[in-house]
N, CA, C and O atoms as a printed pandas DataFrame, in Angstrom:
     atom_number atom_name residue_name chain_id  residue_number  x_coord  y_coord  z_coord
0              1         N          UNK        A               1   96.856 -111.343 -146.416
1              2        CA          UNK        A               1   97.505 -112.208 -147.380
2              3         C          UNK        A               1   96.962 -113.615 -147.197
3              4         O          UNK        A               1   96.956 -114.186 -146.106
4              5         N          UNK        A               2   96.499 -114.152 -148.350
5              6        CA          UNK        A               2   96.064 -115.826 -148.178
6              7         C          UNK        A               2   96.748 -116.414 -149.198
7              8         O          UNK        A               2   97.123 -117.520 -148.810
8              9         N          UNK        A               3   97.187 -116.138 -150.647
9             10        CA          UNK        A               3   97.812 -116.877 -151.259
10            11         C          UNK        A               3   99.158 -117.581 -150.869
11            12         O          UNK        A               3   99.727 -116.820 -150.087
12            13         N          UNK        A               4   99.826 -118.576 -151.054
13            14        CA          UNK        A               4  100.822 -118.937 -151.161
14            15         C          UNK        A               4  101.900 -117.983 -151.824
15            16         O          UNK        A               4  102.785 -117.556 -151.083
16            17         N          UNK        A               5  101.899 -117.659 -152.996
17            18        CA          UNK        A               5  102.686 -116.742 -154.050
18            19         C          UNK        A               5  102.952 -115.491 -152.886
19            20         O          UNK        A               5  104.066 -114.968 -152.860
20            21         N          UNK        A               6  102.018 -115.095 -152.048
21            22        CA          UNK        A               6  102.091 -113.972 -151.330
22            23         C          UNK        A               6  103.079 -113.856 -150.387
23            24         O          UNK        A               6  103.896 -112.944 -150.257
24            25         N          UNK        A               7  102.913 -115.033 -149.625
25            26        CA          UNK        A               7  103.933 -115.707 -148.851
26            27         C          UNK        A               7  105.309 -115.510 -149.115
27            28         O          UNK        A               7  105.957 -114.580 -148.634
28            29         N          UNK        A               8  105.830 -116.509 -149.991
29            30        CA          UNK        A               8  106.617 -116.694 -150.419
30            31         C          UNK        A               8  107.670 -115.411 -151.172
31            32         O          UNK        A               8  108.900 -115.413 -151.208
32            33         N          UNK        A               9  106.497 -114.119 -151.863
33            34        CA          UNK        A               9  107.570 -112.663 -151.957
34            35         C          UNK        A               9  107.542 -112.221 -150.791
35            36         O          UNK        A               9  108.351 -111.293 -150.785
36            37         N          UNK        A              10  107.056 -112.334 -149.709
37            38        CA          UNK        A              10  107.679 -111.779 -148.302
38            39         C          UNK        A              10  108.970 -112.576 -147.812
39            40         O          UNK        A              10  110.024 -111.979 -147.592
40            41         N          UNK        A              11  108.844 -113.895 -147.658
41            42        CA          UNK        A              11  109.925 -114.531 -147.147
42            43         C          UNK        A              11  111.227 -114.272 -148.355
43            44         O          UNK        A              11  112.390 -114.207 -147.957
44            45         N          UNK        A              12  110.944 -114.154 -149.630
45            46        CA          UNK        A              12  112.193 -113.870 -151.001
46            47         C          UNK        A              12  112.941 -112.526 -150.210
47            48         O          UNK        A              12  114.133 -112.489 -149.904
48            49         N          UNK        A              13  112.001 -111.508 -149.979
49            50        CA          UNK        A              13  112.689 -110.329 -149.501
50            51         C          UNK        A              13  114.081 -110.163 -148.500
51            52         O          UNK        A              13  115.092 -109.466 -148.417
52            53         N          UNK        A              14  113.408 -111.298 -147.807
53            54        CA          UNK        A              14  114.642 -111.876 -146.382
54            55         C          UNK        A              14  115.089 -110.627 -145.200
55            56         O          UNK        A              14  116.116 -110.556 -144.524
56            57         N          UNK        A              15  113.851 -109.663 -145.250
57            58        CA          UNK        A              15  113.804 -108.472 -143.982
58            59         C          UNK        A              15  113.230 -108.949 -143.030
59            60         O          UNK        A              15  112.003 -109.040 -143.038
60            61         N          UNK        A              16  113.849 -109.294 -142.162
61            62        CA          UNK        A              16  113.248 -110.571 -140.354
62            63         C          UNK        A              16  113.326 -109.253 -139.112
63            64         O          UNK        A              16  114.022 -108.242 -139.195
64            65         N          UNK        A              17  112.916 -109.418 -138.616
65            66        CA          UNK        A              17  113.131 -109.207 -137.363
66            67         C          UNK        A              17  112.462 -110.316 -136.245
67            68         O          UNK        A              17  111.363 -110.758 -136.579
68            69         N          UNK        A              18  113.064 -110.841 -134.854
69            70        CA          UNK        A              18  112.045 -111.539 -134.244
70            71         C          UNK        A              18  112.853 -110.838 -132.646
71            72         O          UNK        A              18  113.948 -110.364 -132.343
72            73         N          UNK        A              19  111.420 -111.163 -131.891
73            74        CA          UNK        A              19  111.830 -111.423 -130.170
74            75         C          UNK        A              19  111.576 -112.758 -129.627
75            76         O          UNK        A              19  111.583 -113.761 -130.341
76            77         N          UNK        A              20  111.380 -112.775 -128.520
77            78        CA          UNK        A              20  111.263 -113.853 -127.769
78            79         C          UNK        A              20  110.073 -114.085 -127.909
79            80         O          UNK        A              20  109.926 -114.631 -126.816
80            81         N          UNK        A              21  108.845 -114.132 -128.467
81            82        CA          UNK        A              21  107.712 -114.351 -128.860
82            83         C          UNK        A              21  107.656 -114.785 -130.324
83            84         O          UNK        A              21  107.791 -115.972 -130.621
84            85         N          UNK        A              22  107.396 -113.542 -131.522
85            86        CA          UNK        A              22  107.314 -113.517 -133.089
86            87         C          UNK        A              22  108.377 -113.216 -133.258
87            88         O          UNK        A              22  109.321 -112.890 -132.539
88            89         N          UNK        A              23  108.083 -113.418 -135.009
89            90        CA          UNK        A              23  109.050 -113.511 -135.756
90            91         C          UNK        A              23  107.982 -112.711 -136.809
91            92         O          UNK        A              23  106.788 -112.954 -136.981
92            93         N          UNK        A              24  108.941 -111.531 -137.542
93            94        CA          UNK        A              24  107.864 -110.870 -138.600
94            95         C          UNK        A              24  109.039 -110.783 -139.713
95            96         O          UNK        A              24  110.246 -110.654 -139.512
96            97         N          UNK        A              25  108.277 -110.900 -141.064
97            98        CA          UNK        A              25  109.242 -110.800 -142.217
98            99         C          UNK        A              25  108.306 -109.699 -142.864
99           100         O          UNK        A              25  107.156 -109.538 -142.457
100          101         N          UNK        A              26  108.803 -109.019 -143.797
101          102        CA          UNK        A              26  108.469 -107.745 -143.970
102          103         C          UNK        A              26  108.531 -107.303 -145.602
103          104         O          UNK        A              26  109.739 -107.145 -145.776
104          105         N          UNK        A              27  108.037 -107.096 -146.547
105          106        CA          UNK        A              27  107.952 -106.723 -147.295
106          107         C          UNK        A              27  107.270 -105.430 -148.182
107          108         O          UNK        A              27  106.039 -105.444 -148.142
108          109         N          UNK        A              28  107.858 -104.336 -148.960
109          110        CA          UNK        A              28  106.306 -104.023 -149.644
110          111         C          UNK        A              28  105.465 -104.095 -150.875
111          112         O          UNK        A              28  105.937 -104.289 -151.995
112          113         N          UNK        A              29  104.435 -103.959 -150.665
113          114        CA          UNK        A              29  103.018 -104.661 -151.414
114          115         C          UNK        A              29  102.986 -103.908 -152.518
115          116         O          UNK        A              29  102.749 -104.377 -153.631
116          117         N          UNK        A              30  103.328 -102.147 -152.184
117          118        CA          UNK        A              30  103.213 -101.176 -153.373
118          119         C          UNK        A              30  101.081 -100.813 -153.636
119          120         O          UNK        A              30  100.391 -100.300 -154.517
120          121         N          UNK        A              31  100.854 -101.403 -152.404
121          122        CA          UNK        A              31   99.042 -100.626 -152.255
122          123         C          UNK        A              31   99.255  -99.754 -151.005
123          124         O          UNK        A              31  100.099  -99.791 -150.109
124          125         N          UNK        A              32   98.107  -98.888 -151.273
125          126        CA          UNK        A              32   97.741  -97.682 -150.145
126          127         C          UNK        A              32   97.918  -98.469 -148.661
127          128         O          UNK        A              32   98.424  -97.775 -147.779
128          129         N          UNK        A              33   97.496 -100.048 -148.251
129          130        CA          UNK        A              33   97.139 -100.290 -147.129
130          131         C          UNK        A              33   98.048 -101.255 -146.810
131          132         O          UNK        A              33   98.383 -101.769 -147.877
132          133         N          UNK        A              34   98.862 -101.986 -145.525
133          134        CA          UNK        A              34   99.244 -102.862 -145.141
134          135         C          UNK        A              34   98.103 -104.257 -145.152
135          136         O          UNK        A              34   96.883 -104.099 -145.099
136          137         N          UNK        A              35   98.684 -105.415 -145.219
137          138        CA          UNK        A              35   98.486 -106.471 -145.216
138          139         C          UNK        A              35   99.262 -107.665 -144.139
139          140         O          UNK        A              35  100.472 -107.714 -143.919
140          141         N          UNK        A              36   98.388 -108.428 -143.655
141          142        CA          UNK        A              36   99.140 -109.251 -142.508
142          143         C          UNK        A              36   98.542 -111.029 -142.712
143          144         O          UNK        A              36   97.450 -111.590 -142.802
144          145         N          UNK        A              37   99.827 -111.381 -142.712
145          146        CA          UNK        A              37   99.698 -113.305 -143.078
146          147         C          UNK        A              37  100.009 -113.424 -141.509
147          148         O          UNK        A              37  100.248 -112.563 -140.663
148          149         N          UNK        A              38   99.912 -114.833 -141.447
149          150        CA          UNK        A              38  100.027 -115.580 -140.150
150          151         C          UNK        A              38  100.489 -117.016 -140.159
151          152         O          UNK        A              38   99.576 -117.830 -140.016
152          153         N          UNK        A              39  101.362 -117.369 -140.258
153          154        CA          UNK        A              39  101.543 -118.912 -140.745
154          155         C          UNK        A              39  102.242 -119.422 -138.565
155          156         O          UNK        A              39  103.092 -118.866 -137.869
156          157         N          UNK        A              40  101.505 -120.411 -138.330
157          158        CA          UNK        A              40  101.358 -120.863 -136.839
158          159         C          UNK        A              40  102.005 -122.236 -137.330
159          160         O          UNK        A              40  101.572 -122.614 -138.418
160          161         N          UNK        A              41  102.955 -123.046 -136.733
161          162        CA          UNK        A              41  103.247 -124.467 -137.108
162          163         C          UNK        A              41  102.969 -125.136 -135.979
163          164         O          UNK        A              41  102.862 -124.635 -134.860
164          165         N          UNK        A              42  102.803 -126.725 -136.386
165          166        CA          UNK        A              42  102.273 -127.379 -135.726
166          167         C          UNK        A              42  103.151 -127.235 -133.808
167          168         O          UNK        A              42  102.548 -127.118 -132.741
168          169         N          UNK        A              43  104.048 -127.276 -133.941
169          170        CA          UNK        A              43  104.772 -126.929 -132.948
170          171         C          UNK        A              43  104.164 -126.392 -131.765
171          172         O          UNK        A              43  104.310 -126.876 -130.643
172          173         N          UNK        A              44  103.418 -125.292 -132.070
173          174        CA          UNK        A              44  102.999 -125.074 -131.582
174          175         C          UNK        A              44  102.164 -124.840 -129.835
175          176         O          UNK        A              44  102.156 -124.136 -128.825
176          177         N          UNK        A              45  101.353 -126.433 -130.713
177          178        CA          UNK        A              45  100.067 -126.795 -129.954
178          179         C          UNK        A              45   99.124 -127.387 -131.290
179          180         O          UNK        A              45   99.289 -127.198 -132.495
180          181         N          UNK        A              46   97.928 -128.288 -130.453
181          182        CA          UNK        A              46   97.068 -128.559 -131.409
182          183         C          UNK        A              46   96.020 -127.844 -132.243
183          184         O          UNK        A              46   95.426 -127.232 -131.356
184          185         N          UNK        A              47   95.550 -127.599 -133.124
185          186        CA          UNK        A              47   94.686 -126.951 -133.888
186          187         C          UNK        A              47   94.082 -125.969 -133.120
187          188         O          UNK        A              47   93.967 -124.902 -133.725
188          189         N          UNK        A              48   93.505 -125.982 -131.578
189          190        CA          UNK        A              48   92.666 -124.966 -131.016
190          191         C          UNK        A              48   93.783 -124.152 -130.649
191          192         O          UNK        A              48   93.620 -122.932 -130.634
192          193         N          UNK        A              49   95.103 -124.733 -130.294
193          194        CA          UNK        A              49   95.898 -123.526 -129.759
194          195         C          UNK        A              49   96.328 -122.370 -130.935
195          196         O          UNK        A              49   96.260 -121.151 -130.774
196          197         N          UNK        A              50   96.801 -123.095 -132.191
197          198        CA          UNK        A              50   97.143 -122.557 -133.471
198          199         C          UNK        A              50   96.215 -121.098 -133.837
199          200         O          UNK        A              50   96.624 -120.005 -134.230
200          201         N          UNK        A              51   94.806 -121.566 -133.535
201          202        CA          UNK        A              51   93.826 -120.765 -134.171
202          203         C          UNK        A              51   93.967 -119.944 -133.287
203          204         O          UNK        A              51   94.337 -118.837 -133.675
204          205         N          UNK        A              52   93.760 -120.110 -131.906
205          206        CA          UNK        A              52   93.698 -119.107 -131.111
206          207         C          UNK        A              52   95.263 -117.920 -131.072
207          208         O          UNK        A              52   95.148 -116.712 -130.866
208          209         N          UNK        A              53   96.476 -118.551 -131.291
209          210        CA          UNK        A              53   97.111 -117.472 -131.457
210          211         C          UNK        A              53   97.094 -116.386 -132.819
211          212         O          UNK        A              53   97.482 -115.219 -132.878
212          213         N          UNK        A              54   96.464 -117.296 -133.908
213          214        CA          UNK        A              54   96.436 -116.279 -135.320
214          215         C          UNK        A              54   95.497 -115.360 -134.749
215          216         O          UNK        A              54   95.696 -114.201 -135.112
216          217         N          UNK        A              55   94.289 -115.565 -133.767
217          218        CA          UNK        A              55   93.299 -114.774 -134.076
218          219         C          UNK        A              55   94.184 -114.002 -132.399
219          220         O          UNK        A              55   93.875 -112.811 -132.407
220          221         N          UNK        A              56   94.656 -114.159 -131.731
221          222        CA          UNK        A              56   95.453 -112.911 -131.226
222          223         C          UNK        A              56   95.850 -111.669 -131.884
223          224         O          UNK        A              56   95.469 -110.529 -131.620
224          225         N          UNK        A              57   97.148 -112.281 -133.298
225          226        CA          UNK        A              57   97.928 -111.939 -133.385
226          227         C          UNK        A              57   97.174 -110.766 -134.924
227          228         O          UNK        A              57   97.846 -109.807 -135.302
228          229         N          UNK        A              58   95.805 -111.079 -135.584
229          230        CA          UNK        A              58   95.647 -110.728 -136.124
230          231         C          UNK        A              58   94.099 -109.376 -135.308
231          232         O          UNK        A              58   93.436 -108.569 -135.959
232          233         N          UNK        A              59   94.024 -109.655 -133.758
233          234        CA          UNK        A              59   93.764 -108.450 -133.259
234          235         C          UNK        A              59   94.664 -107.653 -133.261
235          236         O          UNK        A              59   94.521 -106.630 -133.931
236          237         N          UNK        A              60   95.964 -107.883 -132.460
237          238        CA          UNK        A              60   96.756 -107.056 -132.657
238          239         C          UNK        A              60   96.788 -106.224 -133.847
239          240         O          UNK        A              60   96.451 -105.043 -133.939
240          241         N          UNK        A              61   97.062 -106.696 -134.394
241          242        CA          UNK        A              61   97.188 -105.967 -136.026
242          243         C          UNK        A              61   95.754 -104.988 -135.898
243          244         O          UNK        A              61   95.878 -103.784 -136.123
244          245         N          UNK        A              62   94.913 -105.335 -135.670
245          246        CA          UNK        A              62   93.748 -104.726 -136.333
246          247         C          UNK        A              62   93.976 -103.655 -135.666
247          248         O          UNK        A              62   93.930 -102.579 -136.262
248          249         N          UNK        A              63   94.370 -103.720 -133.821
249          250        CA          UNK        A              63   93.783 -102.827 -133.227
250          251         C          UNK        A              63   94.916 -101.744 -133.215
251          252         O          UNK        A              63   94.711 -100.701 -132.593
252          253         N          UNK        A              64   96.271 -101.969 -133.967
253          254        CA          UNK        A              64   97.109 -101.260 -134.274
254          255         C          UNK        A              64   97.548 -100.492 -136.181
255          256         O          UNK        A              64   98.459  -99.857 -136.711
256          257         N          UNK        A              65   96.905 -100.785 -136.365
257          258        CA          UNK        A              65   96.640 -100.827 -138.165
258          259         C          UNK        A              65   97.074  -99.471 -138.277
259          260         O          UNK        A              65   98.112  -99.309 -138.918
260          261         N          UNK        A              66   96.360  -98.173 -137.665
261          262        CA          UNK        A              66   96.287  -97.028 -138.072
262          263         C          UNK        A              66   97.598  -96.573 -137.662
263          264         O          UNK        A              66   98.158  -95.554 -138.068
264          265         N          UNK        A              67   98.201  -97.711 -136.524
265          266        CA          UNK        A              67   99.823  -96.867 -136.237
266          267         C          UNK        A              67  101.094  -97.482 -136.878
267          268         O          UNK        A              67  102.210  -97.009 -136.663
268          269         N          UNK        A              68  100.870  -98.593 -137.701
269          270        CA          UNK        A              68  101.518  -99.044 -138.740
270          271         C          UNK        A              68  101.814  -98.592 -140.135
271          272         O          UNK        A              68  100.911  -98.335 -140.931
272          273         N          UNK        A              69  103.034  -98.500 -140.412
273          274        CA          UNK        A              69  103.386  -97.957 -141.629
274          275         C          UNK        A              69  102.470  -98.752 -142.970
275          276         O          UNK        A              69  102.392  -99.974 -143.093
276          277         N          UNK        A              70  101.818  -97.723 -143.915
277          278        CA          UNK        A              70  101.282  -98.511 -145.294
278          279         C          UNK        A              70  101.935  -99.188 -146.081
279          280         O          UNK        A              70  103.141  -99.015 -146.251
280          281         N          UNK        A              71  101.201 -100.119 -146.722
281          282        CA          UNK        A              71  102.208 -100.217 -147.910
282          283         C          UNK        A              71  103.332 -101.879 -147.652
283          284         O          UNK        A              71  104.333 -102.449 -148.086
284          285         N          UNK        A              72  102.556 -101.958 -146.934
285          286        CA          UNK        A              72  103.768 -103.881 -146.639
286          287         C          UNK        A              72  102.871 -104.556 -146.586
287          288         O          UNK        A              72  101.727 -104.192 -146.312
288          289         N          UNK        A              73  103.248 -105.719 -146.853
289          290        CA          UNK        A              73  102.888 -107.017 -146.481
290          291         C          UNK        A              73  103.647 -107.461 -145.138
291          292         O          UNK        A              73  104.848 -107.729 -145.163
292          293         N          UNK        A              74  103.147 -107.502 -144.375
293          294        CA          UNK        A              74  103.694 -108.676 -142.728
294          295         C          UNK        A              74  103.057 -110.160 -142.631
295          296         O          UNK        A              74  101.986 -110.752 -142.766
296          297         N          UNK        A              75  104.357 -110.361 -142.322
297          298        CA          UNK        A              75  104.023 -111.995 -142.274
298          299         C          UNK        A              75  104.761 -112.474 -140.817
299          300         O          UNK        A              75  105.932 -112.498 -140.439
300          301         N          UNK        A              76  103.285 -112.893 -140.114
301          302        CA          UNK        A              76  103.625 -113.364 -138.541
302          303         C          UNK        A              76  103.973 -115.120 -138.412
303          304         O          UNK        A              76  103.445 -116.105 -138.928
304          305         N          UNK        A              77  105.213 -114.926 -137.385
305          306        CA          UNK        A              77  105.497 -116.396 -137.354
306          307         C          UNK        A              77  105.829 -116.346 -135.433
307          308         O          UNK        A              77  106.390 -115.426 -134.838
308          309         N          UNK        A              78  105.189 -117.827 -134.729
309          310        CA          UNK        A              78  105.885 -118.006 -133.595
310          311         C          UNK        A              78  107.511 -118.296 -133.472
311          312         O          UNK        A              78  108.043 -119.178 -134.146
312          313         N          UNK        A              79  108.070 -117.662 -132.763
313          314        CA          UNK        A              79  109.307 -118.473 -131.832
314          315         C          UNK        A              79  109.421 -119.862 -132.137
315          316         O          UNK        A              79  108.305 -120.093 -132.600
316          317         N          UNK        A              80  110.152 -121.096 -132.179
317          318        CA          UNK        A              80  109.782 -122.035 -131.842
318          319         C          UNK        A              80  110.297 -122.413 -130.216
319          320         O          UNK        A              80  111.298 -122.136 -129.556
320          321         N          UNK        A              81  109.042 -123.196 -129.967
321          322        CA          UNK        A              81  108.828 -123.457 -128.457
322          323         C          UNK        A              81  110.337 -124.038 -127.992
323          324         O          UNK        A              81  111.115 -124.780 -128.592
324          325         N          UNK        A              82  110.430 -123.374 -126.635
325          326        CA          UNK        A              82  111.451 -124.219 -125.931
326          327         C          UNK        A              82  111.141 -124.570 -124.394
327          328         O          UNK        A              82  110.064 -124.458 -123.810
328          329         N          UNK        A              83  112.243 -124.979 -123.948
329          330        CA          UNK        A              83  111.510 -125.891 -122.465
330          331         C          UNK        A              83  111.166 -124.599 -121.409
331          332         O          UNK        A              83  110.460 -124.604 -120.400
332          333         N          UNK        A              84  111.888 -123.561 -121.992
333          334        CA          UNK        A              84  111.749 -122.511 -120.935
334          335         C          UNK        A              84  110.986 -121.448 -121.518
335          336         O          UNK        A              84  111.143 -120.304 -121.092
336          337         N          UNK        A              85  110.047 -121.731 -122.593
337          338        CA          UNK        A              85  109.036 -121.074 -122.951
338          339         C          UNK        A              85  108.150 -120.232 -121.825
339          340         O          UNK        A              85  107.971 -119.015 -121.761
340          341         N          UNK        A              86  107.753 -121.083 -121.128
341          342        CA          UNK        A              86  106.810 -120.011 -120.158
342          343         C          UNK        A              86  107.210 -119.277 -119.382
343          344         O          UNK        A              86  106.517 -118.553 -118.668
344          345         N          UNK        A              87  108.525 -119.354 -119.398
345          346        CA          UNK        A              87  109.910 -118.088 -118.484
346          347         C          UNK        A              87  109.276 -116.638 -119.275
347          348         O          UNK        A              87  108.520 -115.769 -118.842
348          349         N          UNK        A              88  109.853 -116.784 -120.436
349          350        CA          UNK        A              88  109.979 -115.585 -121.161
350          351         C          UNK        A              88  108.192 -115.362 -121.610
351          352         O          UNK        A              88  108.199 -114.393 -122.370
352          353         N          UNK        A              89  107.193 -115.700 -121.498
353          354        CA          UNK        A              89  105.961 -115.227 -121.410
354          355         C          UNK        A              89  105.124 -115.877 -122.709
355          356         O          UNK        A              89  103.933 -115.736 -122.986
356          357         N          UNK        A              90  106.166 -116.637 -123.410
357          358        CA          UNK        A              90  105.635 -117.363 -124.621
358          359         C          UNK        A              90  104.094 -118.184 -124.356
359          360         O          UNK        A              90  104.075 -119.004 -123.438
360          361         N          UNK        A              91  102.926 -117.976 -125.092
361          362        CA          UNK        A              91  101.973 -119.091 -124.575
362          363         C          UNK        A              91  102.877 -120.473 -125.358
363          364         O          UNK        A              91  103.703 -120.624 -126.258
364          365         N          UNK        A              92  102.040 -121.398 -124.265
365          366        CA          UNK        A              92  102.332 -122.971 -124.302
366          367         C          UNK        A              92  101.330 -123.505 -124.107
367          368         O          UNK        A              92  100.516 -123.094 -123.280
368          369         N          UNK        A              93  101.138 -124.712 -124.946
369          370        CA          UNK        A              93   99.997 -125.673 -124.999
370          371         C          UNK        A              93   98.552 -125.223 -124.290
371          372         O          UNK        A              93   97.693 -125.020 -125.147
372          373         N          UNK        A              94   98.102 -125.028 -122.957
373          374        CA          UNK        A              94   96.408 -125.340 -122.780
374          375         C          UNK        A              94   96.855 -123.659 -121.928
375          376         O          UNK        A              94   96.065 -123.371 -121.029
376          377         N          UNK        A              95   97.685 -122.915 -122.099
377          378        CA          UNK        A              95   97.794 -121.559 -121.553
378          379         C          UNK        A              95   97.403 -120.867 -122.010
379          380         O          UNK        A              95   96.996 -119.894 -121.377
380          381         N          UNK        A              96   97.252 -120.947 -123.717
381          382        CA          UNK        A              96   96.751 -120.134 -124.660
382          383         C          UNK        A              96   95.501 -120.253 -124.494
383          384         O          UNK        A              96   95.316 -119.172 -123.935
384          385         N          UNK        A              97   94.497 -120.718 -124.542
385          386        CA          UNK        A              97   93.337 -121.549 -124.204
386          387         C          UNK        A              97   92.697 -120.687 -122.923
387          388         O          UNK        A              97   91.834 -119.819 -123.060
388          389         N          UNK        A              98   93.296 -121.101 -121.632
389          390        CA          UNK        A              98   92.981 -120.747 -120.676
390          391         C          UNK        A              98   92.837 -119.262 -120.437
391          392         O          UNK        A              98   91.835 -118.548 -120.385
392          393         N          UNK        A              99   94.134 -119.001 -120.305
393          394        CA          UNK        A              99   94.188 -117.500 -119.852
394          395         C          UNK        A              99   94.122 -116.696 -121.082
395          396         O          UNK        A              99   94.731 -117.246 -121.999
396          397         N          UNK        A             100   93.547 -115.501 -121.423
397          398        CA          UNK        A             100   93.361 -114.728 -122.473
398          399         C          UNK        A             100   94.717 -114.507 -123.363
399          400         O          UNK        A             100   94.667 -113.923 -124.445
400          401         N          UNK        A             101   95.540 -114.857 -122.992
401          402        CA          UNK        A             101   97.308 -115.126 -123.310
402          403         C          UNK        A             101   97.509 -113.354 -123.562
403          404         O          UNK        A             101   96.816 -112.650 -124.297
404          405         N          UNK        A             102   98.308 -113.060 -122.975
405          406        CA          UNK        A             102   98.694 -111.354 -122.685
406          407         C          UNK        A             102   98.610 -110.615 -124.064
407          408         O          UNK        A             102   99.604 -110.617 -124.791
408          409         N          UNK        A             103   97.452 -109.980 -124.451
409          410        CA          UNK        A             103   97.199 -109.473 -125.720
410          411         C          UNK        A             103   98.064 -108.157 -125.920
411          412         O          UNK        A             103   98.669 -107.716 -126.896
412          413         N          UNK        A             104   97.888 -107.691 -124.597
413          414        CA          UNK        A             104   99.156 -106.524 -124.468
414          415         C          UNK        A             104  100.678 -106.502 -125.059
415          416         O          UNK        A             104  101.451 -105.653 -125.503
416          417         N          UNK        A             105  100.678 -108.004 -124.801
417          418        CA          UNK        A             105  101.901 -108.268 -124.878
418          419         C          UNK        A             105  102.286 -108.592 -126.483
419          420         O          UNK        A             105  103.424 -108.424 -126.922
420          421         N          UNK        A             106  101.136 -109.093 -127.307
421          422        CA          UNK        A             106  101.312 -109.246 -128.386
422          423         C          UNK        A             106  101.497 -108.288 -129.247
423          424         O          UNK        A             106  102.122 -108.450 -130.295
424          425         N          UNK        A             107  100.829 -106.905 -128.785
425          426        CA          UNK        A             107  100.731 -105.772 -129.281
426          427         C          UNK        A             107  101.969 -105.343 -129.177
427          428         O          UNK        A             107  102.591 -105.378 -130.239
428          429         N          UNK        A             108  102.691 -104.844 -128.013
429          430        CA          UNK        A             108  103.489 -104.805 -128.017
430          431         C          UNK        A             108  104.787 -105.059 -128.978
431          432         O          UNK        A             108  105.564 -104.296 -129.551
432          433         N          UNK        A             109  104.666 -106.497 -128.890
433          434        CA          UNK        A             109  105.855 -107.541 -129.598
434          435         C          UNK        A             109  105.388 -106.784 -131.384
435          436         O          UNK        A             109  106.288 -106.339 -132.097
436          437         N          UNK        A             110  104.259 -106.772 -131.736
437          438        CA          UNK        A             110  103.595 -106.517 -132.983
438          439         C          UNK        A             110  104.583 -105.172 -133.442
439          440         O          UNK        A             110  105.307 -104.987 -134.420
440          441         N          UNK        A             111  104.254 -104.364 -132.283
441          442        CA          UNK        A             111  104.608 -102.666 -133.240
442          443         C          UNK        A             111  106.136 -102.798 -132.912
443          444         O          UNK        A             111  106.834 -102.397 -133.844
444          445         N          UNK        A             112  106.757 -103.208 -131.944
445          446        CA          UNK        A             112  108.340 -102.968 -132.046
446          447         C          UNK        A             112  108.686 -103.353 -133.289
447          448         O          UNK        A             112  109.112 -102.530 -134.099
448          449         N          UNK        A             113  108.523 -104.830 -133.627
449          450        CA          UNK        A             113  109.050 -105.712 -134.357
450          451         C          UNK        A             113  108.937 -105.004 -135.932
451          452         O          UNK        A             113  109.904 -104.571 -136.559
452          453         N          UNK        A             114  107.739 -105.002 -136.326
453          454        CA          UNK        A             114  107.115 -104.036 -137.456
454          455         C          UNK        A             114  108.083 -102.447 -137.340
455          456         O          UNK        A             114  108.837 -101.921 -138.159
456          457         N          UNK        A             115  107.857 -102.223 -136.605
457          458        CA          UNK        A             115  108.656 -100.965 -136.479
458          459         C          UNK        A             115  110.569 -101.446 -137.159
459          460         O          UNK        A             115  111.125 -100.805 -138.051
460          461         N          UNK        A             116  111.150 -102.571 -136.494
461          462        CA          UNK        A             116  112.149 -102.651 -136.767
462          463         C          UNK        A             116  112.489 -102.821 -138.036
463          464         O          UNK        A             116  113.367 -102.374 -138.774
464          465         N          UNK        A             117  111.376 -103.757 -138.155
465          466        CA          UNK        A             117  111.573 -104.413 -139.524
466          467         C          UNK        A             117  111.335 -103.340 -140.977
467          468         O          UNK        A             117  111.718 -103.500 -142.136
468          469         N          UNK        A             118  110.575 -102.264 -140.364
469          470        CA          UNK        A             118  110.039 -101.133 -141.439
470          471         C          UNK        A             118  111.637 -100.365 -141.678
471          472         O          UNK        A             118  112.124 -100.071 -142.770
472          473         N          UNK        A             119  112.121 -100.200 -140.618
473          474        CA          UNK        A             119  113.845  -99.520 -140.736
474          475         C          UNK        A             119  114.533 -100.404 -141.610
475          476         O          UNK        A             119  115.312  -99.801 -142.348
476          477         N          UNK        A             120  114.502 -101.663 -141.774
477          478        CA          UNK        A             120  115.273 -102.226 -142.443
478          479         C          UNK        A             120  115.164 -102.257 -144.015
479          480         O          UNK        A             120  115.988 -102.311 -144.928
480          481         N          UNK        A             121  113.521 -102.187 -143.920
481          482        CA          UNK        A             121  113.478 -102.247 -145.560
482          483         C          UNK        A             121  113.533 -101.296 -146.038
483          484         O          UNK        A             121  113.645 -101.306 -147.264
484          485         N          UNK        A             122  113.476  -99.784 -145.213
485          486        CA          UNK        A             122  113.353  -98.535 -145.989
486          487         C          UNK        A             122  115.323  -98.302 -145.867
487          488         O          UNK        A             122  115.615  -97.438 -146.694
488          489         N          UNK        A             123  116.257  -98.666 -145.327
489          490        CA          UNK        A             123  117.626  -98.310 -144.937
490          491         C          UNK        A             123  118.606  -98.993 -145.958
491          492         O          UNK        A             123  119.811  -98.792 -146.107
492          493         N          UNK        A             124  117.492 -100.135 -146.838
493          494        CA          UNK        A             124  118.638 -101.159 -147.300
494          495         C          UNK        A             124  118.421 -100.947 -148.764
495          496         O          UNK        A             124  119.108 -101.555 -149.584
């Protein structure tokens, strides 16, 4: 997803799920294949940290695609940061950067969340 308009019918839908990491909103597209946005806010970190978590968060996706349900649009959002961010495993500022930031872990966070969020839109 890159348009704006795209955006915006995922967030209209109002199907969330988040953990202590992401936040995924969930919609469907009504095509054969899933689709995945990424909106990172400044909050963050500066521009190198931003990029570097979309392009995490959109391995994840890739390297999980085939075990994801068809047919949605996902739209990835961070947590917003708190002081005890690096408790719970959140990257923070020059961590993302440094250490490969736990891709496992993103994966992880990726298919639960998606998973939850897929129950909600097919239940409601």
């Amino acid at each position: 997803m890159v348009k704006n308009s795209e955006f915006r019918a995922v967030l209209a839908q109002r199907k969330r799920c988040n953990d202590h990491l992401l936040v995924v909103h969930m919609a469907a597209n009504g095509l054969a294949f899933s689709r995945i946005g990424v909106s990172i806010g400044r909050a963050q970190g500066n521009a190198v940290i931003r990029n570097r978590i979309k392009r995490l968060v959109r391995e994840a996706f890739r390297l999980n695609q085939r075990e994801l349900p068809c047919g949605l649009d996902i739209l990835v959002t961070m947590c917003k940061p708190r002081q005890s961010a690096s408790r719970h495993g959140i990257p923070t500022g020059s961590s993302v950067k440094t250490s490969s930031y736990r891709l496992v872990a993103m994966n992880d966070s990726l298919l639960k969340l998606v998973g939850l969020c897929h129950k909600k839109l097919l239940y409601s």
